[in-house]
N, C-alpha and C positions, 0 to 999 in steps of 0.2 A: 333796861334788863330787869327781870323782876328777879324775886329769891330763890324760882323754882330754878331757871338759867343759872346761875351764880353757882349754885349747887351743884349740878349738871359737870358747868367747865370747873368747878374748885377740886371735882371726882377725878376730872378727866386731868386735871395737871398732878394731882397726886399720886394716881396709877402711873406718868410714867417717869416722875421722880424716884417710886418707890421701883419701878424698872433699871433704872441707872445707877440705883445702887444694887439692885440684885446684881447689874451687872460685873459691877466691880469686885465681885468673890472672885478669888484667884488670879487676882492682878497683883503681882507681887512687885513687879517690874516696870518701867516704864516704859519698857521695849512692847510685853503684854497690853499694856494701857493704849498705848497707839497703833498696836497690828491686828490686836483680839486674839494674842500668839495664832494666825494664819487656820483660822481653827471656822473660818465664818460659811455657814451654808451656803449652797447658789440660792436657792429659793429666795432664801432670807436677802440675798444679797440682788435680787432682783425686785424685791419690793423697796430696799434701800436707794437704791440707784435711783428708782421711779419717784418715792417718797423726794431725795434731794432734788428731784427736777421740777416737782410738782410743787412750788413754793408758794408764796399768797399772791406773786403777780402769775400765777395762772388762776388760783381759787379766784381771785380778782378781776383782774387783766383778761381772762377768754371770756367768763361770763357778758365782761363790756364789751369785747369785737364782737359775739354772735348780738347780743344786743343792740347794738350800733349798726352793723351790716350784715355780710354772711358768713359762709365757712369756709373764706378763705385762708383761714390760718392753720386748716390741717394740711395744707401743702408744707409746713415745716417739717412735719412729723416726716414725711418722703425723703429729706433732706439729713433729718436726725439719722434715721433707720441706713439711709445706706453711709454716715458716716461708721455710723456702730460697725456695720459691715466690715466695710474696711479695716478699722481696729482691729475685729476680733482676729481677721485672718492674716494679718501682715504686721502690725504693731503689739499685741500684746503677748502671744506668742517670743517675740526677741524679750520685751522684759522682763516673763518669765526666765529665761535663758540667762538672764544677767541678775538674776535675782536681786532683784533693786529693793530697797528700803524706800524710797521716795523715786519717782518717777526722774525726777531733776539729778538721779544718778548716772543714769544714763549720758545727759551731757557730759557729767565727769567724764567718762570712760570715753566718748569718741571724741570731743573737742579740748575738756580741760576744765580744772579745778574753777577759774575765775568765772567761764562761762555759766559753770553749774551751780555762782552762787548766786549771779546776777538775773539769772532765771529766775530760780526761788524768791529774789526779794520781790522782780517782777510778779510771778504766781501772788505772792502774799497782797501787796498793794492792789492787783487786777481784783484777787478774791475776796479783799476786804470789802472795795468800792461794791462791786457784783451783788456781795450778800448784803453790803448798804444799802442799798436800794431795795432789797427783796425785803428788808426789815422797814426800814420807811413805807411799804407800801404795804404793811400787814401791819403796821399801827395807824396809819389810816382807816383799814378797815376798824379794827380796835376801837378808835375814839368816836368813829359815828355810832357802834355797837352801842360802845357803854359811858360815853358824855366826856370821856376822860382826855386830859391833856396831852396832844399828840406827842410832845415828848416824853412824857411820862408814859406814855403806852411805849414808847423804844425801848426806855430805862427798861421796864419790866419786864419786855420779851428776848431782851439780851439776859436779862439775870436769868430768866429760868432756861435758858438756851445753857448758859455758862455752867450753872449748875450742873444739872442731869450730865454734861461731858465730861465735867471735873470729875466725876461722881465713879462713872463708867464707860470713859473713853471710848474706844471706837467700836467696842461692844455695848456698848449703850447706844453708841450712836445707829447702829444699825437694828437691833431690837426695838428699840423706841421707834425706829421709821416702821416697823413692818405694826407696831399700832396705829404709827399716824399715819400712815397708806391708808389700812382699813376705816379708819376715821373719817379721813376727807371723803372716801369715797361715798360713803353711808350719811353725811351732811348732804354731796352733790345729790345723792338720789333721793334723799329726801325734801330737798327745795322743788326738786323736777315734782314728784306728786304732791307735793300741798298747791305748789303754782297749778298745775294743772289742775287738780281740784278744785280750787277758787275760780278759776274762768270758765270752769262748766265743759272742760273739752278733753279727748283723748288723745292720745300719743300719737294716733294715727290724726287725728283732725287737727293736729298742732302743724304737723309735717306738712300737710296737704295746705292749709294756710299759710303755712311761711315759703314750700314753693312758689302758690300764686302769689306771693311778694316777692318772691326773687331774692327771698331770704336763704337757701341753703346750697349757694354757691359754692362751689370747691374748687377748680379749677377756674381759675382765670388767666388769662390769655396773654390781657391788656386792660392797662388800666385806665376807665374814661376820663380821668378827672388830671391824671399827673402823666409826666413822659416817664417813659422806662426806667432811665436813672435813678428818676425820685421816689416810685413806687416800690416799696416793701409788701405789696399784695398780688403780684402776678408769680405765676409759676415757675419763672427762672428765674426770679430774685430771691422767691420763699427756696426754693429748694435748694440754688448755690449758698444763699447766707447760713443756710441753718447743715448744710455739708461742711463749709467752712467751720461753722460753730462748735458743729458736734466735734471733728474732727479734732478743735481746742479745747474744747471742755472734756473731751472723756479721753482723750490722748494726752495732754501735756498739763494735765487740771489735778492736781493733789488731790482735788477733795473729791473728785470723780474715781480716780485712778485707785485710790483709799482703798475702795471697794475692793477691787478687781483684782490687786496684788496680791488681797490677803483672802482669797478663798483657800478651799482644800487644795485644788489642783488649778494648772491651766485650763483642761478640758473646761472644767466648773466654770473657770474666769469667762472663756468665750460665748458659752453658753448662755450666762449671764447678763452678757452686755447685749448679745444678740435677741435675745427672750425680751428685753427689757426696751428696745427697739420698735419689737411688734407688739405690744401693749401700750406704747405711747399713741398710738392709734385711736384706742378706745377711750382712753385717758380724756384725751383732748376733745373726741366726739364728746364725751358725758360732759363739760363744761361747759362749750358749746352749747348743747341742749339748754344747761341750765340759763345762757343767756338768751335764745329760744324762745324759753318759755315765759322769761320775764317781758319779752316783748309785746307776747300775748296775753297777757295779763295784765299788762297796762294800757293795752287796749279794749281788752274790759270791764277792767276797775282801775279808770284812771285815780292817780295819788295826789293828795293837797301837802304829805307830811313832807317832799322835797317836792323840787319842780326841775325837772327832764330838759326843759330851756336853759337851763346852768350846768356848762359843764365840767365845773363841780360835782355837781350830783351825778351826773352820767356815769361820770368814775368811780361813784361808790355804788352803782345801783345795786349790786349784789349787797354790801351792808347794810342799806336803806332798805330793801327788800326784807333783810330778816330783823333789822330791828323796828319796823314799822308796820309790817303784813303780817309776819308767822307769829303762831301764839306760844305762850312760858311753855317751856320745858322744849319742843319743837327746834324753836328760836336758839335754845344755848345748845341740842345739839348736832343743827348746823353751824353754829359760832366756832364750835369745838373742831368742827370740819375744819375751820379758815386757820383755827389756831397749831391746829397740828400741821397742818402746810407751810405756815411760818416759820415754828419752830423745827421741822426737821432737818429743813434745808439750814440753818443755823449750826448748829448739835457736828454737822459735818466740818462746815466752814472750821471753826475752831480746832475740830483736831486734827484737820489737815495743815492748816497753819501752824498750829505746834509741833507737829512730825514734821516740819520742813526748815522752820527753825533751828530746831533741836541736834536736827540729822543732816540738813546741807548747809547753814549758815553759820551757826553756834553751837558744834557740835562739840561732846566732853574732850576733856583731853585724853582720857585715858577714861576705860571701861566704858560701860553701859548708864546710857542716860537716868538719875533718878527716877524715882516716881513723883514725889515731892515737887520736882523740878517741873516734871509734865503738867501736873496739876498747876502750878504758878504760871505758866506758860498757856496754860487756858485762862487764867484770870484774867490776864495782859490780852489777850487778843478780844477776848471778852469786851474789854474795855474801850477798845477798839474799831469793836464792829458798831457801838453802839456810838461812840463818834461819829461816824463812816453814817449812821443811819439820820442824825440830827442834821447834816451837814446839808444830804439830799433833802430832808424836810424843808428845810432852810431854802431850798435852790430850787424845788420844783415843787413843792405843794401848793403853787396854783398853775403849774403847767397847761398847757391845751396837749401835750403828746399824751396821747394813751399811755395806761400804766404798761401794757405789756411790752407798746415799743420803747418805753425806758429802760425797762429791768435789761431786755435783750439790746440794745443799743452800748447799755454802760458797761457787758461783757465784751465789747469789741475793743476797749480802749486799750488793753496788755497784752490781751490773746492772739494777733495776729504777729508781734515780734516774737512772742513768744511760742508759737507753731511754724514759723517761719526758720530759727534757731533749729528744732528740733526735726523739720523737714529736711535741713541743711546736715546732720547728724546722719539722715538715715537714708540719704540719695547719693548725696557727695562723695566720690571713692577719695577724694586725696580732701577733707575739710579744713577747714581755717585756722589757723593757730589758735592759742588761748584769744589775746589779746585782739584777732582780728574777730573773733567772732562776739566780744565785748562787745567792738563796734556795731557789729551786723543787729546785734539785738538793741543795743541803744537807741538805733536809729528805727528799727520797727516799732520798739515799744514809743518812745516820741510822733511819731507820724501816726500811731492808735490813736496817743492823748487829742493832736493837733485834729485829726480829725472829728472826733467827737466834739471839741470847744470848739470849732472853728467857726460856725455859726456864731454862735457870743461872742469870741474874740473879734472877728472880722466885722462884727455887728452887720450880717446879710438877714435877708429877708427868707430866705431858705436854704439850704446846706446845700454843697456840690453835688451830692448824691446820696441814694437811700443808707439807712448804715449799716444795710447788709452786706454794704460793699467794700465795707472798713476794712475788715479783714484781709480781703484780696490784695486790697492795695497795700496792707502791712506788710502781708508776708511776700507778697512782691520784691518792695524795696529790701526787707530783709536777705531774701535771697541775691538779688544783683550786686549788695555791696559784699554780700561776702565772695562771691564769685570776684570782685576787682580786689581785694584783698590777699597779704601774703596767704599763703597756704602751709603747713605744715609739712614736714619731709617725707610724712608715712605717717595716714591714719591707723591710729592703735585698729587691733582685730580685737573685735566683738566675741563673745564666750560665746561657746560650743559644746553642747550635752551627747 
């Protein structure tokens, strides 16, 4: 990275430090710190949503699936969009109704106090490991950029994550995405024309040679290479795994859910999630391109500065691409792109972790939580995520899985006891006691872990099944044990507007 780059991203971290604390004018509470006293636009709260989905294993992670093969990973987004659906019009709607502070209130109210603390600790460890990963995989990008020590690029991106939150809580966190939105997006569009400018070709003749390569597949069927089970690229695996997912992530996900509780209204909340749905769409197409176009570029201007036979490199091509091809000043701000992808999805992690601590786990005795309090409770998780990110450095930075199928794989490990639990909440007319639904989720959340390790532990040569199918089979056993379970005498009744 030369000085003009340096300059570039030192601009671009300081605009949104100095964001996080404009944010924090009128935070007098710690309730305000972690709600944005319920005061947050839709708009705003639809480029937040997208920003925390959009994290570095996608700036990353898609560019390397369109590079590697084709467009089969937009068949997630079909899977995301009708989870959203579903949300907007059947589940978000009730937690308006029950006007929750945390989503894992909810448990309280139809299952029980113990349920809804074991949730949360579940939430926190799932979201830690989750955003572990998304930060390991955006200080990868980091150290090829700029020479630096992969753990030292963790260290760093956690501090300025921790900061700007501590700073300006969840109105920082959501102002700061609707920069890093604009951001990432304006790095993707600008790697797509310099690429395309170096190879001499247009937008239209990139398309027309990546079809006659059989490169802009989108629908698949079947997959040649693996049986159905193993395949995470056909169109009933992308679209059930990522219905499962979404249906975890933006339903029973603090750091999702963040958003949605604390608009103006409900209308606003649905609208929100819904909007943000069909723009995942585009999202996913413009990275895509981006890896597209680096395909076609390297086959114009083949590279000596890595080499495409190691794959190593493969998984940084988008890095290697901007710190070896684009020139100063270009170079830092699509870097800035990959940097604000990192850190948004970060800025959320944290203060959803601390609203769920604070409010279902350790919550005051009496009054309303500090601010003080909130603020030290972002340090702590802070400290945490950035454990959480050394650990995966540690365990897969020399993997052969794709970055994308990591980050989305290590979300399966909590989320399917933990949607399993709250399907069981909001189907079940007579639901489980306290203490049976401990069980019901205990055993989900275990059977996530187990099947995520299970390859390493069993030491096989390939996993039972793709792991988009983690999920199903969580919230499976989740549901059957509590179905064999005592029952309660009469499910509490649900609030009523």
């Amino acid at each position: 990275m030369k000085t003009l780059d340096w300059m570039v991203l030192a601009a671009y971290t300081g605009v949104m430090i100095f964001v996080g604390y404009w944010a924090s004018r009128g935070s007098k509470s710690g309730d305000s710190h972690l709600r944005a006293s319920r005061s947050l636009p839709a708009w705003a709260v639809v480029f937040s949503v997208l920003a925390t989905e959009v994290s570095a294993a996608t700036y990353i992670g898609v560019p390397e699936q369109g590079f590697r093969g084709g467009w089969t990973y937009l068949q997630y987004a079909i899977g995301a969009l009708l989870a959203k659906v579903v949300l907007a019009f059947v589940v978000l709607p009730l937690y308006w109704r029950l006007n929750l502070e945390t989503v894992y209130g909810f448990l309280g109210q139809r299952i029980g106090p113990l349920t809804q603390k074991a949730a949360a600790v579940a939430f926190l460890v799932g979201r830690l490991v989750a955003s572990g990963v998304r930060l390991f995989i955006a200080a990868l990008a980091f150290c090829t950029v700029t020479k630096t020590e992969l753990h030292h690029a963790i260290l760093l991106m956690a501090g300025i994550s921790t900061v700007y939150t501590l700073l300006g809580g969840l109105k920082a966190v959501v102002w700061t995405d609707v920069l890093q939105g604009t951001i990432f997006a304006v790095g993707a569009l600008t790697a797509i024309w310099f690429g395309l400018s170096e190879a001499g070709l247009s937008l239209g003749e990139l398309f027309s040679r990546a079809h006659d390569a059989g490169k802009l597949e989108v629908i698949r069927l079947q997959d040649p290479k693996l049986p159905w089970y193993l395949s995470t690229s056909t169109l009933f695996s992308a679209v059930f795994g990522a219905m499962c997912l979404g249906l975890a992530t933006h339903g029973t996900d603090q750091e999702n859910v963040q958003h949605l509780l604390n608009t103006k209204s409900a209308k606003a909340s649905r609208w929100s999630i819904v909007t943000s749905g069909v723009f995942t769409f585009p999202i996913v197409a413009l990275f895509l391109t981006v890896g597209t176009v680096l395909w076609a570029f390297h086959l114009e201007r083949p590279q000596t500065a890595y080499d495409l036979t190691v794959d190593a490199d493969i998984k940084r091509i988008f890095p290697n691409f901007i710190v070896h091809v684009m020139p100063a000043g270009l170079r830092g701000l699509v870097f800035a792109g990959l940097f604000a992808a990192a850190i948004s999805s970060l800025g959320a992690t944290l203060n959803a972790t601390s609203a769920t601590w604070l409010k279902d786990i350790r919550p005051p005795r009496k009054g309303e939580v500090s601010l003080l309090r909130v603020r030290l409770q972002n340090l702590v998780f802070g400290v945490c995520l950035a454990g959480v990110g050394l650990f995966f450095a540690a365990r897969d930075g020399n993997s052969a899985q794709s970055l994308i199928d990591t980050a989305l794989s290590a979300m399966t490990m909590i989320y399917g006891g933990i949607l399993g639990i709250f399907l069981i909440g909001l189907l079940f007319r007579r639901c489980p006691t306290d203490h049976s639904g401990l069980i019901a989720l205990g055993v989900g959340v275990y059977s996530g872990i187990f099947l995520f390790f299970h390859k390493d532990w069993l030491k096989l040569e390939q996993p039972w099944f793709a792991w988009t199918y983690n999920i199903p089979v969580s919230v499976s056993l989740t549901l059957i044990v509590a179905a064999l379970l005592p029952k309660a005498p009469a499910a509490p009744k649900l609030a009523r507007t």
